[in-house]
FIKOLZA-1660 file (N, C-alpha, C; in steps of 0.1 Angstrom, whole numbers, plus 5000, padded with zeros to 4 digits):
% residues 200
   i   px   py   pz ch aa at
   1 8515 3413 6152  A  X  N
   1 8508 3401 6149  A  X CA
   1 8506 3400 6134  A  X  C
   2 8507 3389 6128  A  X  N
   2 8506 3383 6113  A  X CA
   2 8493 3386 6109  A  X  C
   3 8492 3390 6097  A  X  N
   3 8480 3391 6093  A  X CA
   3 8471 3373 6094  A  X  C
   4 8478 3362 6092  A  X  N
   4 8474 3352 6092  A  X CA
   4 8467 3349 6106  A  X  C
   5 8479 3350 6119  A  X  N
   5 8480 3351 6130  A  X CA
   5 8463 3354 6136  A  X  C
   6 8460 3366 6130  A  X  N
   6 8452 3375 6134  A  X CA
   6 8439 3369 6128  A  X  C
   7 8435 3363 6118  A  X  N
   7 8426 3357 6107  A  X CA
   7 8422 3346 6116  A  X  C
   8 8436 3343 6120  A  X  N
   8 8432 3325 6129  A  X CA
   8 8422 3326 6142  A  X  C
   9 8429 3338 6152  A  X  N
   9 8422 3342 6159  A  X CA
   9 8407 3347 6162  A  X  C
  10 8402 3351 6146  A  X  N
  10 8387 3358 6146  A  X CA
  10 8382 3344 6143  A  X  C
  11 8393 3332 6134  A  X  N
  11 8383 3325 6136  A  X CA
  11 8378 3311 6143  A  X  C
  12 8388 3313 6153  A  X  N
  12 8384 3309 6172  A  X CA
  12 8373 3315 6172  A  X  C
  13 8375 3327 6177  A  X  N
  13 8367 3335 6183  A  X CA
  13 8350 3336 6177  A  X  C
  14 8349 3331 6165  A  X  N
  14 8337 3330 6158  A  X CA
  14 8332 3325 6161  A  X  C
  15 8340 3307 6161  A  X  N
  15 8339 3294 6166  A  X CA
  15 8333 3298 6180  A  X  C
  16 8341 3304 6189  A  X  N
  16 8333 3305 6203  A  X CA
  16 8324 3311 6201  A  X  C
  17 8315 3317 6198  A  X  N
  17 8305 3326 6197  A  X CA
  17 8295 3317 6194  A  X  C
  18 8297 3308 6183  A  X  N
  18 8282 3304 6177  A  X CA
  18 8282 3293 6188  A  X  C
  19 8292 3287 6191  A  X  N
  19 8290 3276 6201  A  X CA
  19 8284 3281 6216  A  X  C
  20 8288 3295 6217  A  X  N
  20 8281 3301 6229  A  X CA
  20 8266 3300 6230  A  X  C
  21 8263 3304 6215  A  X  N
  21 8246 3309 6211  A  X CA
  21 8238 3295 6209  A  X  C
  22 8249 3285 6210  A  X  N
  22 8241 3276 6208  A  X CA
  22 8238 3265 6222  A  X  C
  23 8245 3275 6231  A  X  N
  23 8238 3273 6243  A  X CA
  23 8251 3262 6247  A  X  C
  24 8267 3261 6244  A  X  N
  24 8274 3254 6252  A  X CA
  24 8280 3257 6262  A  X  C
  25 8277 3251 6278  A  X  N
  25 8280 3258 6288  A  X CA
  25 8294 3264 6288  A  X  C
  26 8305 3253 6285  A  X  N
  26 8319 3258 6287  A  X CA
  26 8323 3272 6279  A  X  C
  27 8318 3269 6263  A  X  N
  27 8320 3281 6257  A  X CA
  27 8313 3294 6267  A  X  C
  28 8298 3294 6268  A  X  N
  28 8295 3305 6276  A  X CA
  28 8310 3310 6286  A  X  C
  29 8309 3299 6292  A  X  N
  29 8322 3304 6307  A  X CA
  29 8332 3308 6297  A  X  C
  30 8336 3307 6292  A  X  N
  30 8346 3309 6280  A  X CA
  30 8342 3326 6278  A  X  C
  31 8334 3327 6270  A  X  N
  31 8330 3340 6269  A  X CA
  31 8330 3346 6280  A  X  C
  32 8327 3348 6292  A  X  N
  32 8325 3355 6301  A  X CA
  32 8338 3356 6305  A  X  C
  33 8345 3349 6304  A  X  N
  33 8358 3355 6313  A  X CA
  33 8367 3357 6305  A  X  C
  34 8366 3359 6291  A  X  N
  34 8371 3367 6283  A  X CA
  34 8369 3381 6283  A  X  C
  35 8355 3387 6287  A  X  N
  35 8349 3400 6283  A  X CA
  35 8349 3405 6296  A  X  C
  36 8346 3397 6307  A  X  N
  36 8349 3399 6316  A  X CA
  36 8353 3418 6321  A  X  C
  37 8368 3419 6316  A  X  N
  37 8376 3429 6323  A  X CA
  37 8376 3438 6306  A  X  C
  38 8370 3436 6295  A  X  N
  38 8369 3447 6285  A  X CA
  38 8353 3454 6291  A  X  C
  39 8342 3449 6294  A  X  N
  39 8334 3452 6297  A  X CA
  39 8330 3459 6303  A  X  C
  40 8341 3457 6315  A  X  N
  40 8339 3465 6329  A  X CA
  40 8350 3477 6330  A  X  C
  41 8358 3472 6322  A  X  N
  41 8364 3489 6321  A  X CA
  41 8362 3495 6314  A  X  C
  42 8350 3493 6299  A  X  N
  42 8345 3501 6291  A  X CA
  42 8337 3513 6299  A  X  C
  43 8324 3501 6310  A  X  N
  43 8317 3510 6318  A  X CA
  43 8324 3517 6328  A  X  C
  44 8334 3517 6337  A  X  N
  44 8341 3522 6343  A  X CA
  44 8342 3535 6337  A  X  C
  45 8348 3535 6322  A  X  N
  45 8357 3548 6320  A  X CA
  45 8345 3560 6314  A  X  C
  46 8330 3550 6308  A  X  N
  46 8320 3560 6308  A  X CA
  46 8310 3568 6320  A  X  C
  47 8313 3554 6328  A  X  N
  47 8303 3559 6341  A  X CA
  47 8313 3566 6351  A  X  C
  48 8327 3560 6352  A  X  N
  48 8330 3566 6364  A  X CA
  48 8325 3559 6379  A  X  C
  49 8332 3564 6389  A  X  N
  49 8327 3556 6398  A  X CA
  49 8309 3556 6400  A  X  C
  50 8306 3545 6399  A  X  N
  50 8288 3545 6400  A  X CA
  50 8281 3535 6411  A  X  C
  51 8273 3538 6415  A  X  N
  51 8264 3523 6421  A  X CA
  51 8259 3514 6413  A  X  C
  52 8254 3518 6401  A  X  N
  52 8250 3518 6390  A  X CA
  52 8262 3503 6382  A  X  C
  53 8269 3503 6383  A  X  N
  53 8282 3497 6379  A  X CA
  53 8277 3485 6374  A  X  C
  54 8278 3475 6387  A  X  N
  54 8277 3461 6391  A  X CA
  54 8260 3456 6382  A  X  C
  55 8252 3465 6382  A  X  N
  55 8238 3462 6374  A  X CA
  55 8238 3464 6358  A  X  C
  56 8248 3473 6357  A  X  N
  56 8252 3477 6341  A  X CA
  56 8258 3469 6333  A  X  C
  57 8268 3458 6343  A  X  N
  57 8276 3449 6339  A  X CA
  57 8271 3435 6339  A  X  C
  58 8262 3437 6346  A  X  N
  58 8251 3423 6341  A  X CA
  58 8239 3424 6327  A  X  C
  59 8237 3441 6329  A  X  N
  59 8227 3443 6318  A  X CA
  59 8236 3440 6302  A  X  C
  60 8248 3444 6302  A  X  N
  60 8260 3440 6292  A  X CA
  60 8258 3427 6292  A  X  C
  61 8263 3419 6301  A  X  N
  61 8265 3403 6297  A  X CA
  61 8250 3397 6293  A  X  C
  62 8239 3402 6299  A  X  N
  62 8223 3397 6291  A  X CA
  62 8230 3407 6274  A  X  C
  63 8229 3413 6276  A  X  N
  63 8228 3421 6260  A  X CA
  63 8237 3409 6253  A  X  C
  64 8246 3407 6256  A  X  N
  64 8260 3402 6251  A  X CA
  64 8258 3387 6245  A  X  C
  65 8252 3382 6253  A  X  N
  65 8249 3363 6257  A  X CA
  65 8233 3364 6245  A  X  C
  66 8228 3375 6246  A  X  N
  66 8218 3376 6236  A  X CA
  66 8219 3374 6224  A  X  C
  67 8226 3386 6216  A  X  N
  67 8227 3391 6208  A  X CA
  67 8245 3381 6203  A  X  C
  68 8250 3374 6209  A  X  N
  68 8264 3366 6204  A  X CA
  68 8258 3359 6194  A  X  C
  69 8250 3354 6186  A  X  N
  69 8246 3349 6175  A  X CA
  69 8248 3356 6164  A  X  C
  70 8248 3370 6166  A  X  N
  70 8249 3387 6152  A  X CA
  70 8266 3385 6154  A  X  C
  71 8271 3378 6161  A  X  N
  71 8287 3380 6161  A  X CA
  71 8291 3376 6145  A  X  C
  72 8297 3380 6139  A  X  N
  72 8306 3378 6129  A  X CA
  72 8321 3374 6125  A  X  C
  73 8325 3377 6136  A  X  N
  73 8337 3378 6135  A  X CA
  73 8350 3386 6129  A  X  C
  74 8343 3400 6121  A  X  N
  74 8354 3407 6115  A  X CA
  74 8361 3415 6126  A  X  C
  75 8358 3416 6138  A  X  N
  75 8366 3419 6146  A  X CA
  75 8367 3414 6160  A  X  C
  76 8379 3415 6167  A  X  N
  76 8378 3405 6179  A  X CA
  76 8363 3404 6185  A  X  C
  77 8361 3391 6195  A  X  N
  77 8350 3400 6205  A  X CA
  77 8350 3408 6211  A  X  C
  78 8365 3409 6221  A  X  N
  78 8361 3422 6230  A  X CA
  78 8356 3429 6225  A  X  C
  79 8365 3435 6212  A  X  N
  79 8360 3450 6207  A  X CA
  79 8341 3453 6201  A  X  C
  80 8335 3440 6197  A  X  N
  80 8323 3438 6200  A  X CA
  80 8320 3440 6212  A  X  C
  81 8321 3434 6221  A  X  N
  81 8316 3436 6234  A  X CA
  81 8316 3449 6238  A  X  C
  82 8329 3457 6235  A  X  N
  82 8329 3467 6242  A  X CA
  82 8320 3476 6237  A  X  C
  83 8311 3477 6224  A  X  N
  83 8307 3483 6216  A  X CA
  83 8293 3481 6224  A  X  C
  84 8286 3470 6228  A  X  N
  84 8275 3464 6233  A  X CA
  84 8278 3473 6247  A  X  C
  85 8287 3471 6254  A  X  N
  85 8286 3477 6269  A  X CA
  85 8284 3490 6270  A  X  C
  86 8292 3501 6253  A  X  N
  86 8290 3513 6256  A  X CA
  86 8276 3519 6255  A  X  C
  87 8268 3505 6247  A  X  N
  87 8256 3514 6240  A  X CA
  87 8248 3510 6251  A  X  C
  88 8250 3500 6262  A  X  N
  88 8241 3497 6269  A  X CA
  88 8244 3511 6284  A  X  C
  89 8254 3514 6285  A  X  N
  89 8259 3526 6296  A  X CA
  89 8247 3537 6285  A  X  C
  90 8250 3539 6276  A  X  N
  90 8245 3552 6268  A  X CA
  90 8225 3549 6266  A  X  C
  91 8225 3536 6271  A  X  N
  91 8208 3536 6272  A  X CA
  91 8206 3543 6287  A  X  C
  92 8212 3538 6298  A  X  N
  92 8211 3538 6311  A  X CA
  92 8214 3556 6315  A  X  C
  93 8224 3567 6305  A  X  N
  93 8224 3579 6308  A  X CA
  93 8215 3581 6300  A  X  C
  94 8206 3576 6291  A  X  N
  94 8197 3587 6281  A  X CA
  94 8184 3580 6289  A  X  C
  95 8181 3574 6298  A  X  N
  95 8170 3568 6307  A  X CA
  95 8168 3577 6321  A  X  C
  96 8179 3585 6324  A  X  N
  96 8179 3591 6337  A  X CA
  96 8173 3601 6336  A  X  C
  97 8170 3607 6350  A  X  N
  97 8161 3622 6342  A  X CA
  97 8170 3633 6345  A  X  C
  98 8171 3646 6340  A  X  N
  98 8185 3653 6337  A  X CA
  98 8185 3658 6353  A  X  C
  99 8201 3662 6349  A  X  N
  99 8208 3670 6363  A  X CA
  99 8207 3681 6362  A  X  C
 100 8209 3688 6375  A  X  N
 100 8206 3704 6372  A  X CA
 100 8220 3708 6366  A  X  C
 101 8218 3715 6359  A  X  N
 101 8228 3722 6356  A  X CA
 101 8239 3731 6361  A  X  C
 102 8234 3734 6371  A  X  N
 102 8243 3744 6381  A  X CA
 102 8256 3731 6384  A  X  C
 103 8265 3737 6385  A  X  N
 103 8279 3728 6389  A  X CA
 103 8289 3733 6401  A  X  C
 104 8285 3731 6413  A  X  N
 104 8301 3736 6426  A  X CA
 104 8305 3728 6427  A  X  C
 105 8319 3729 6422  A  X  N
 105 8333 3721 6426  A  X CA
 105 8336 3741 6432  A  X  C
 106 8343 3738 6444  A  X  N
 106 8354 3744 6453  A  X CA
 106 8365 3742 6447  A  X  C
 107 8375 3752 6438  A  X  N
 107 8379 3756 6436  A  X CA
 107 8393 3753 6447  A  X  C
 108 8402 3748 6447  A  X  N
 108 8409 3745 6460  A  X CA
 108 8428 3743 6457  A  X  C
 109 8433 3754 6461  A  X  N
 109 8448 3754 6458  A  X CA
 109 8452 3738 6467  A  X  C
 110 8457 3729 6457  A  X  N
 110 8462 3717 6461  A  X CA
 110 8479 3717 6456  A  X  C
 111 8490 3715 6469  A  X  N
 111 8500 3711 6458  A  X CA
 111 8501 3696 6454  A  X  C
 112 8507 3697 6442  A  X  N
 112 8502 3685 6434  A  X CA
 112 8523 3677 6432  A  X  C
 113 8524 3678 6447  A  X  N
 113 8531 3669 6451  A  X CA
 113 8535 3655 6451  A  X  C
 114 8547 3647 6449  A  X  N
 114 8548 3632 6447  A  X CA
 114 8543 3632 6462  A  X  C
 115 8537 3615 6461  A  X  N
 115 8537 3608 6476  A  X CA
 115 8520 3603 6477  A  X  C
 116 8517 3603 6488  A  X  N
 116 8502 3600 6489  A  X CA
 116 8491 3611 6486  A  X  C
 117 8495 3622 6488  A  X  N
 117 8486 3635 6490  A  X CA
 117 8481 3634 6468  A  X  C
 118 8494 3631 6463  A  X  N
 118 8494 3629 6445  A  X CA
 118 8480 3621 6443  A  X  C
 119 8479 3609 6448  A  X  N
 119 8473 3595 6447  A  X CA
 119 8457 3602 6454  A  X  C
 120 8456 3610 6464  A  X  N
 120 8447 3616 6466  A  X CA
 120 8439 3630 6462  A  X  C
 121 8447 3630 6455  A  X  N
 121 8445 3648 6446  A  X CA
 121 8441 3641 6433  A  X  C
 122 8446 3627 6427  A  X  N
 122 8440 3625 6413  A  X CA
 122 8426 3617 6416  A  X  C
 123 8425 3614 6430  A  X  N
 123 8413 3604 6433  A  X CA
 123 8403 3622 6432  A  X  C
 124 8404 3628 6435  A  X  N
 124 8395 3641 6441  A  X CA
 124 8394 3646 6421  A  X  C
 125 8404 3647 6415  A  X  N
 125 8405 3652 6404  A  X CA
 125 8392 3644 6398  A  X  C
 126 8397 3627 6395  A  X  N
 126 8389 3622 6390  A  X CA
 126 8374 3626 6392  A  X  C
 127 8366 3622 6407  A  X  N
 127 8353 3625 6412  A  X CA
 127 8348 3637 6406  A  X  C
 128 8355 3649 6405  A  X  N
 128 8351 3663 6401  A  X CA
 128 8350 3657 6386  A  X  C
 129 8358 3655 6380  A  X  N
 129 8355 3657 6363  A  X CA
 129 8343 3648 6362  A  X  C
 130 8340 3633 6367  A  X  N
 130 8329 3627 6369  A  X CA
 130 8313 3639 6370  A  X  C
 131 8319 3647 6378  A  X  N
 131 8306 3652 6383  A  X CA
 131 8303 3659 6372  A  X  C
 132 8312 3667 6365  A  X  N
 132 8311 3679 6353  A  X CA
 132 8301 3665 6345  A  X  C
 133 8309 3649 6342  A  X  N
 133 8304 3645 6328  A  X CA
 133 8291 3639 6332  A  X  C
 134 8287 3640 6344  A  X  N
 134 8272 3634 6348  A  X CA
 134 8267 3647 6345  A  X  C
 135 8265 3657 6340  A  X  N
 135 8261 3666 6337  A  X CA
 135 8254 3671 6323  A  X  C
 136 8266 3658 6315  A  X  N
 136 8266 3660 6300  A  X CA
 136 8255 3658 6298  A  X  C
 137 8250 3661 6282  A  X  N
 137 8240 3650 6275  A  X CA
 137 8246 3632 6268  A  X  C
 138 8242 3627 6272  A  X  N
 138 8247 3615 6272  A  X CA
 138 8257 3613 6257  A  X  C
 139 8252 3616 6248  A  X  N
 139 8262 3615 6234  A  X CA
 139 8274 3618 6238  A  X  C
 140 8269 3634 6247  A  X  N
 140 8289 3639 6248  A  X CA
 140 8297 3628 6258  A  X  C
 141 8294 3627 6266  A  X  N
 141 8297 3623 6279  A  X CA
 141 8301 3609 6273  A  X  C
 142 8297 3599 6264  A  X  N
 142 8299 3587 6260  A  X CA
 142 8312 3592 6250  A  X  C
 143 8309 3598 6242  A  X  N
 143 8319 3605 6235  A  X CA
 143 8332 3609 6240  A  X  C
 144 8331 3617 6251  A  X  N
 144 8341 3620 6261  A  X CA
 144 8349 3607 6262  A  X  C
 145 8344 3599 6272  A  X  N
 145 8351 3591 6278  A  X CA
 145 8351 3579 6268  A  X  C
 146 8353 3577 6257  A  X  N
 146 8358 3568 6252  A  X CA
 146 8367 3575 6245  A  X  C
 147 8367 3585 6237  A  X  N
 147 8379 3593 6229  A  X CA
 147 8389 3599 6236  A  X  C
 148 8387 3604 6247  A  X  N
 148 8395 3618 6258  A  X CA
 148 8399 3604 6272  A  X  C
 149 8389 3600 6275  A  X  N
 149 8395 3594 6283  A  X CA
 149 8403 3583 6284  A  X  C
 150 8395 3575 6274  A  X  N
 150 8399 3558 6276  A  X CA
 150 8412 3560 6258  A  X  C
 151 8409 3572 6252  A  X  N
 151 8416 3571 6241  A  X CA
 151 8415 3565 6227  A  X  C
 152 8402 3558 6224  A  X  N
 152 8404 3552 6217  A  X CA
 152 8400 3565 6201  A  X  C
 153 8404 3557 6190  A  X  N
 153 8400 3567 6176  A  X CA
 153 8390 3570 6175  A  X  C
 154 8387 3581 6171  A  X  N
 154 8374 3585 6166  A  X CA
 154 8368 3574 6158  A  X  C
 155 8367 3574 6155  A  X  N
 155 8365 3560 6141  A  X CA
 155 8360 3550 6144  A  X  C
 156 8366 3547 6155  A  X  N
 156 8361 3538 6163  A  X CA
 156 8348 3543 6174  A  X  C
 157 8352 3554 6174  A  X  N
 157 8340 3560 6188  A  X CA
 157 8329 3556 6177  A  X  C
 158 8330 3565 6167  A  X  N
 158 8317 3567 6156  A  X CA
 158 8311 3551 6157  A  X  C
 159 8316 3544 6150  A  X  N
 159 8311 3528 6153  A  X CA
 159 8311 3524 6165  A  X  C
 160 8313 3530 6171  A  X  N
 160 8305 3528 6191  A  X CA
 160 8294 3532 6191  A  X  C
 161 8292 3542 6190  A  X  N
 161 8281 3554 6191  A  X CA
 161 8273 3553 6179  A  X  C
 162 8275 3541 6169  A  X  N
 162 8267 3545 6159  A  X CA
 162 8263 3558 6150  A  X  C
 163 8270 3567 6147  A  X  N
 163 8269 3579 6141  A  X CA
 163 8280 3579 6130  A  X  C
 164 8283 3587 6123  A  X  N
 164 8298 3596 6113  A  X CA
 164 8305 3599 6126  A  X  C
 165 8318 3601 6115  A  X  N
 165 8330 3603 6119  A  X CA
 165 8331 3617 6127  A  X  C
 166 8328 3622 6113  A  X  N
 166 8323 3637 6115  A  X CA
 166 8315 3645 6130  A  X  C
 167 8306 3636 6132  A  X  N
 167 8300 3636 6143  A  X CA
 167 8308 3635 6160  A  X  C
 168 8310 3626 6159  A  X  N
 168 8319 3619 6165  A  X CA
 168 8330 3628 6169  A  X  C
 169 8337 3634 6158  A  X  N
 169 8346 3646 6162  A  X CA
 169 8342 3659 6165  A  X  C
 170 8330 3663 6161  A  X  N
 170 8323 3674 6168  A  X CA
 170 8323 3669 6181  A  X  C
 171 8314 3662 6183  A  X  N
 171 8309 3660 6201  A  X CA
 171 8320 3659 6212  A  X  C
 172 8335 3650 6205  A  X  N
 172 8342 3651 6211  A  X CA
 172 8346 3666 6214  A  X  C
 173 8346 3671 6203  A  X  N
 173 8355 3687 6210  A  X CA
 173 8345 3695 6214  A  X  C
 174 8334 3693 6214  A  X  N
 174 8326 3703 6221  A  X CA
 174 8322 3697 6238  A  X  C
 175 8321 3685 6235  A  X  N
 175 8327 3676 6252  A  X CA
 175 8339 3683 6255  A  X  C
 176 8347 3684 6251  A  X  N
 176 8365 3687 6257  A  X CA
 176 8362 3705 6261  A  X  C
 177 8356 3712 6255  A  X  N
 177 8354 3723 6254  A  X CA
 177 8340 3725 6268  A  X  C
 178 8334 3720 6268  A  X  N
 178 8328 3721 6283  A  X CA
 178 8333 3716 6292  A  X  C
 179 8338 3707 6294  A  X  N
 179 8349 3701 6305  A  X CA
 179 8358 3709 6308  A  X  C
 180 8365 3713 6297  A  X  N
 180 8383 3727 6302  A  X CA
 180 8375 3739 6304  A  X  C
 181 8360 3744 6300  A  X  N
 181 8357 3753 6309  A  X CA
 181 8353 3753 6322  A  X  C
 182 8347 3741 6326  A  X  N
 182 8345 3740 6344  A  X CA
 182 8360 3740 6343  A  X  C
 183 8368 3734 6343  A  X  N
 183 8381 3730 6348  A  X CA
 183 8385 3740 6350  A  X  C
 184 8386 3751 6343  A  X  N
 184 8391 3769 6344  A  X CA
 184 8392 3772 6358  A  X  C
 185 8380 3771 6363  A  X  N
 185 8374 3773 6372  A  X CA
 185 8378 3766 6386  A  X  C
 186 8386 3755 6381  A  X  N
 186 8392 3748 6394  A  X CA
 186 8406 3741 6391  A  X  C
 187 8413 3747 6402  A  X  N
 187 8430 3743 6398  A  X CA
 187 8431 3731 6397  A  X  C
 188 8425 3723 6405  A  X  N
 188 8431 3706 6411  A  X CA
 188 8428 3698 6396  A  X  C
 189 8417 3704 6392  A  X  N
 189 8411 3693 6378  A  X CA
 189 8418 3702 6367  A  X  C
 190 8419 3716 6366  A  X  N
 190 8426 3714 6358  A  X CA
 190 8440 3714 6357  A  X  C
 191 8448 3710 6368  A  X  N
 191 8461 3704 6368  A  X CA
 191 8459 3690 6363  A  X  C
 192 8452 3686 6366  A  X  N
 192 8447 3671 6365  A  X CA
 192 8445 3668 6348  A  X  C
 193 8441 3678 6346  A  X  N
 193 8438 3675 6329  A  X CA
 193 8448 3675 6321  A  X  C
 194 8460 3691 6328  A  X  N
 194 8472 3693 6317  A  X CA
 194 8481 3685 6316  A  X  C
 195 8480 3675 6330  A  X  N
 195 8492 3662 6332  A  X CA
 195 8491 3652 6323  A  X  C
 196 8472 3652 6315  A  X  N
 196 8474 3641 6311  A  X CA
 196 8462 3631 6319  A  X  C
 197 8458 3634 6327  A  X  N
 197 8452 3624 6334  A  X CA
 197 8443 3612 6334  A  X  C
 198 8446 3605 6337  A  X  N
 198 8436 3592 6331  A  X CA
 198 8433 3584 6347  A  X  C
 199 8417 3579 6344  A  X  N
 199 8408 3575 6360  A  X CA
 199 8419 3561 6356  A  X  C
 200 8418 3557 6369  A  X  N
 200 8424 3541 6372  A  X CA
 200 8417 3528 6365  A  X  C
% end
């Protein structure tokens, strides 16, 4: 995309925002089904499968539909939005009251065979590493799953998380470093991790 290309687009997307905040219905609908599917797979990749989900994704779109007036436009919305969704997942884990620490995952020789048994060994994989990152303290675990999981730059975590770079890359590897030690401990996740693995 053209640097021009790109310039034009922030300033649509500005355009929709103030017109959102200024209370026009279509624009709102506009917004919403733009953020729609950045939103919800932001919280996905930090929560994991949750009950929690479907109430987090409405707490996002109040946050969102709020605060769309602070929009600026130096970067698309989604990537606003998704910034808004992570911090609002990372109020909802620093609100909980902690887990015990102790962690059993059963240890379980899986072969990690093509076919259905595959598709159900990474569904099992996923749930286990879930359980390790409900365990974290919320910084890591947000940290985690936006750098390790979902991939994005540090740099960008940092301006998610609001912290340094610096930061940012600590938590990441000391997240990755408690996670590959449970994983030690269990073949299925950590086959699951050396493949590469990423939740759906």
């Amino acid at each position: 995309m053209t640097s021009a290309a790109h310039t034009e687009i922030l300033a649509r997307e500005r355009d929709l925002a103030q017109r959102c905040a200024a209370g026009e219905r279509a624009a709102q609908e506009s917004v919403f089904a733009l953020l729609r599917i950045p939103i919800h797979r932001t919280l996905h990749r930090i929560l994991g499968p949750s009950r929690h989900a479907m109430d987090l994704t409405q707490d996002a779109f109040l946050e969102v539909f709020r605060s769309i007036g602070s929009f600026r436009g130096e970067s698309r919305l989604a990537s606003w939005a998704e910034i808004v969704a992570a911090r609002v997942a990372y109020r909802h884990l620093s609100s909980r009251p902690p887990r015990p620490t102790h962690l059993s995952l059963v240890p379980e020789p899986v072969d990690p065979g093509p076919g259905p048994d595959r598709t159900t060994d990474a569904r099992e994989a996923i749930r286990r590493l879930y359980a390790i990152l409900d365990r974290l303290e919320p910084k890591y675990r947000v940290t985690y799953a936006l750098h390790v999981i979902d991939g994005r730059p540090l740099q960008e975590v940092a301006r998610t998380t609001e912290t340094t770079y610096v930061a940012a890359k600590n938590r990441a590897a000391r997240a990755r470093r408690m996670v590959n030690e449970r994983a030690r401990r269990d073949p299925l996740l950590r086959r699951f991790l050396e493949r590469g693995g990423e939740t759906p």
